[in-house]
C-alpha positions in Angstrom: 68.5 -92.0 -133.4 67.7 -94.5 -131.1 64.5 -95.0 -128.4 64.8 -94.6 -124.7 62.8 -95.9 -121.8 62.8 -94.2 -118.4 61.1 -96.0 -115.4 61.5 -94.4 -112.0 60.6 -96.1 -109.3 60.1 -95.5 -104.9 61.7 -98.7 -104.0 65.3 -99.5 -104.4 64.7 -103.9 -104.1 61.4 -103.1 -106.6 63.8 -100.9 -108.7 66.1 -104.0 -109.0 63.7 -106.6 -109.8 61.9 -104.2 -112.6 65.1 -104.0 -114.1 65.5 -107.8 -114.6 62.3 -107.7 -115.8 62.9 -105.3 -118.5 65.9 -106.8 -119.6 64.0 -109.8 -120.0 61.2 -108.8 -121.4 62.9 -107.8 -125.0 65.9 -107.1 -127.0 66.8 -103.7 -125.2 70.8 -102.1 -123.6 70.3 -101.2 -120.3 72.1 -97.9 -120.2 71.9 -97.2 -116.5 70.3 -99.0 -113.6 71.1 -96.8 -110.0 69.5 -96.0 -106.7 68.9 -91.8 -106.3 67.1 -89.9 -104.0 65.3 -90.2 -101.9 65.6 -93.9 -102.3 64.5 -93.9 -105.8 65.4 -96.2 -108.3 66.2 -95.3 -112.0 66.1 -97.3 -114.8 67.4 -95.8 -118.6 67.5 -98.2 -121.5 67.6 -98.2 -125.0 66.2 -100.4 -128.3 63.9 -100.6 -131.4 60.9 -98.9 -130.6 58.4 -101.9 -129.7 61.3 -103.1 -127.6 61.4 -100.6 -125.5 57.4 -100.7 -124.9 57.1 -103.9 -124.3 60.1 -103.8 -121.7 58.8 -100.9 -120.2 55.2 -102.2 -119.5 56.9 -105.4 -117.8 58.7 -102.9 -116.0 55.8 -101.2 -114.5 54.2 -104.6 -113.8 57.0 -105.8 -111.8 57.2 -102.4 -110.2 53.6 -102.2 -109.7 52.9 -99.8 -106.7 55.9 -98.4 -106.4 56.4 -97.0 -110.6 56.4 -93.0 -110.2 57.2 -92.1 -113.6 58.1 -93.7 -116.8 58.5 -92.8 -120.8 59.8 -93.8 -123.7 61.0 -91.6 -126.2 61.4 -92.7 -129.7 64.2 -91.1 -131.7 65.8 -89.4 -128.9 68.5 -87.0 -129.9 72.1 -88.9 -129.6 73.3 -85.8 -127.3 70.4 -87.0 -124.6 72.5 -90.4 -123.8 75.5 -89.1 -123.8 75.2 -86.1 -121.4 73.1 -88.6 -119.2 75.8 -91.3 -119.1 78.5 -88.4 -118.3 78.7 -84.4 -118.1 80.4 -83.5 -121.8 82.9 -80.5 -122.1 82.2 -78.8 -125.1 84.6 -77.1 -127.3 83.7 -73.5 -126.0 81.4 -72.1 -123.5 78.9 -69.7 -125.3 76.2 -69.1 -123.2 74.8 -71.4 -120.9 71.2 -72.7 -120.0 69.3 -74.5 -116.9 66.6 -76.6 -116.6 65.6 -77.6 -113.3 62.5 -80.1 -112.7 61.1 -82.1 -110.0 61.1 -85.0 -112.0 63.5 -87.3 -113.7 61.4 -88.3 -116.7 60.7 -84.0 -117.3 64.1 -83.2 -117.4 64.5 -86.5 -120.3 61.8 -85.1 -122.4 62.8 -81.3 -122.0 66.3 -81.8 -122.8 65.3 -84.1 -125.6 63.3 -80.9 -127.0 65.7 -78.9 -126.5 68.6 -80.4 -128.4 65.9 -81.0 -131.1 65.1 -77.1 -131.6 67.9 -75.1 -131.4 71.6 -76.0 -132.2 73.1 -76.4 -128.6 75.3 -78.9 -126.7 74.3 -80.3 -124.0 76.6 -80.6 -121.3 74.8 -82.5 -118.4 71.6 -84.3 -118.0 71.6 -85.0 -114.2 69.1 -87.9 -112.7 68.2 -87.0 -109.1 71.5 -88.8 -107.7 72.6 -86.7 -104.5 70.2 -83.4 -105.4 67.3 -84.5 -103.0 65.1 -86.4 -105.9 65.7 -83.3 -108.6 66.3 -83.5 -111.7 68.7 -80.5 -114.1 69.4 -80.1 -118.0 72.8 -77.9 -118.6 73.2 -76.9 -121.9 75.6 -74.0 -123.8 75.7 -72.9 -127.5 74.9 -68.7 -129.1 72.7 -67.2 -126.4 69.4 -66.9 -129.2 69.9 -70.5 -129.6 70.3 -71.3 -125.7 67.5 -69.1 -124.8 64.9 -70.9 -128.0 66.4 -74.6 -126.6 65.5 -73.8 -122.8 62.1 -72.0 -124.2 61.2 -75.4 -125.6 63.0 -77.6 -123.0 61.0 -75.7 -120.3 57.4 -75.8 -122.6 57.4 -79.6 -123.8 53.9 -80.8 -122.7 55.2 -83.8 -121.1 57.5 -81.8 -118.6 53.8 -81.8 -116.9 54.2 -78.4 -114.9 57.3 -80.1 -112.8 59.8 -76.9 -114.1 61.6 -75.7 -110.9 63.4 -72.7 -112.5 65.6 -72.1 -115.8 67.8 -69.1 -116.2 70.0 -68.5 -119.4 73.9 -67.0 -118.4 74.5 -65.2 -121.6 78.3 -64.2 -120.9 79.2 -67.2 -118.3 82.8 -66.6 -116.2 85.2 -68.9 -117.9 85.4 -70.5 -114.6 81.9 -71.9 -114.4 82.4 -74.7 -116.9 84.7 -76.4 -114.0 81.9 -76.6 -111.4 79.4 -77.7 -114.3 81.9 -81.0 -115.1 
């Protein structure tokens, strides 16, 4: 399991700079690097612990003013960077669960708990591109297990109250796995 570090910033040019900065800053894979909305700027990267602090602290300095979020994760689940680098179709669809936050960093940390309590795959981690700022955590597996991942997901301290809504869809149409790709 590797370490992540989010840094969300307000300013698309500050966004760009703070990413050359973290790249310089310390052995660390930048694992995305995108403007979002409404003109945000999102950093993910990945890297030995320390790495990823001391990238993400020259990060925030850079983008001093304009940071809005940030975290870094230490033995993130393996499922987190994969469903946030692309939506994942699992095997089958068992029942499916939401997480919606107003924050990018919430939805990181819930889906991270998530994985981490119940045996579910996640299909989508999706960073505030094109949904106003917004942040969402799909995820399917038996619906106990579903409903005990978004339970956690949705409870994580760090989520910090920024939980839009969650629903569980225990007996999903078979159709629904083509709007969630």
């Amino acid at each position: 399991m590797e370490t992540i570090g989010f840094l969300e910033l307000n300013s698309i040019a500050k966004g760009m700079e703070a990413a050359d900065s973290v790249l310089k800053a310390a052995a660390v894979r930048l694992l995305s690097a995108r403007a979002g909305c409404p003109g945000k700027y999102y950093l993910l990267f990945t890297g030995e612990v320390s790495a990823v602090q001391a990238s993400l602290e020259a990060g925030e300095r850079t983008g001093e003013g304009f940071a809005v979020d940030s975290c870094v994760i230490p033995r993130v689940h393996p499922q987190v960077i994969e469903a946030i680098a692309a939506a994942t179709a699992p095997e089958t669809l068992g029942a499916v669960g939401v997480m919606e936050f107003y924050s990018v960093t919430a939805s990181v940390y819930a889906a991270d708990a998530a994985v981490k309590a119940a045996d579910v795959d996640l299909i989508d981690v999706r960073l505030g591109t094109g949904i106003g700022g917004k942040s969402f955590v799909v995820l399917t597996g038996e619906v106990a297990a579903v409903s005990e991942a978004v339970r956690c997901g949705v409870g994580v301290p760090a989520a910090g109250g920024l939980l839009v809504s969650s629903v569980v869809i225990p007996s999903p149409h078979p159709e629904l796995l083509d709007s969630l790709l």
